[in-house]
Steps between C-alpha positions, in 0.01 A plus 500: 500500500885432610705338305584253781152405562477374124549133378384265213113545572500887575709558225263287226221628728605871378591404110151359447365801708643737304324385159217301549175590716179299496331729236814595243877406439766709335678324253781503175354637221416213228526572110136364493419856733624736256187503243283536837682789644582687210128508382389644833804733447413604206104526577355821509359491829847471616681734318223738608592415915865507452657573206554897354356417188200289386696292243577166423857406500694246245375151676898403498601806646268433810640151479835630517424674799363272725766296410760750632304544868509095509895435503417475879890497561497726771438871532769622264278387199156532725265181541159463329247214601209364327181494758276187466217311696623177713379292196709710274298707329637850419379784636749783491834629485755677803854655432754714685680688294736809441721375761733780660762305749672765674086603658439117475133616330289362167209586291199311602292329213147333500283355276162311562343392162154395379205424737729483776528870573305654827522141639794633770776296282655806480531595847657162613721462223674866559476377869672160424769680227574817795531195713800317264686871415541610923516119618761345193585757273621747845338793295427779717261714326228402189344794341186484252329723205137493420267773401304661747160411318586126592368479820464112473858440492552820744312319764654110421908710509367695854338140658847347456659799701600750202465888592486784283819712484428738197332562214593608150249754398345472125732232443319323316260568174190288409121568354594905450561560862848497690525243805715469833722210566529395807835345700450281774815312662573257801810436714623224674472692791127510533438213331672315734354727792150354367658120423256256687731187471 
């Protein structure tokens, strides 16, 4: 979209767009979050999909770091956004981080907690955060981690347009046996090749 075909209703039309579909909305991260998030970060299920170790970190470290991926004032510092149901109800957690201006590119982040997991929450919140680092943010390239035994999140990262660029052989160590992680990245380039809007 031009800028010249924009006015007051395209332009509101786009903010709410951006954060807010019918089935989840990205928002600022509330102090009443924190004891949610940082118990699914520090749950053993998770540690075992994404960390390199399977052990639970200081709950005010974890604090600490969420805090520092929710500045949210602008790239420089990276922007981190709570994920919820329309009626509020948290579900997850989305950052980009590692921000490197001169290749305009971040880290991406993603957490679905709880019950909500295999639900696709996953797949339209990366699709809806991708969305707000190309469209507002004017990255041009978001890269992600994850260990190749994590097919789950393998399949939500390649659904929202993510393709695999390399691997890291053995990078990784858990239950006696030495694991591949996995990078996947998107540009702007084909994600706005793809862009249905």
């Amino acid at each position: 979209m031009t800028s010249n075909t924009w006015n007051t209703e395209t332009a509101q039309h786009y903010g709410i767009n951006l954060l807010i579909s019918e089935e989840i909305r990205l928002r600022e991260l509330h102090d009443e979050d924190l004891p949610i998030l940082t118990g699914w970060w520090n749950s053993p299920e998770f540690m075992a999909l994404q960390g390199s170790i399977v052990l639970p970190h200081p709950v005010s470290e974890a604090a600490e770091l969420f805090k520092s991926w929710s500045v949210n004032k602008g790239m420089a510092n990276g922007i981190g956004l709570s994920i919820t149901m329309p009626d509020d109800t948290l579900i997850g957690f989305t950052a980009l981080h590692n921000y490197n201006a001169p290749s305009r590119s971040a880290d991406l982040m993603l957490m679905i907690g709880g019950s909500n997991v295999g639900q696709g929450y996953g797949t339209l919140a990366t699709k809806m955060i991708v969305d707000l680092g190309f469209r507002e943010m004017g990255l041009n390239r978001i890269g992600v981690g994850l260990w190749g035994y994590n097919e789950r999140a393998l399949r939500t990262f390649v659904r929202a347009g993510f393709r695999e660029e390399g691997r890291q052989r053995q990078a990784g160590f858990h239950d006696g046996q030495f694991h591949d992680r996995v990078l996947l990245s998107l540009l702007a380039k084909e994600y706005f090749a793809t862009d249905s809007r």
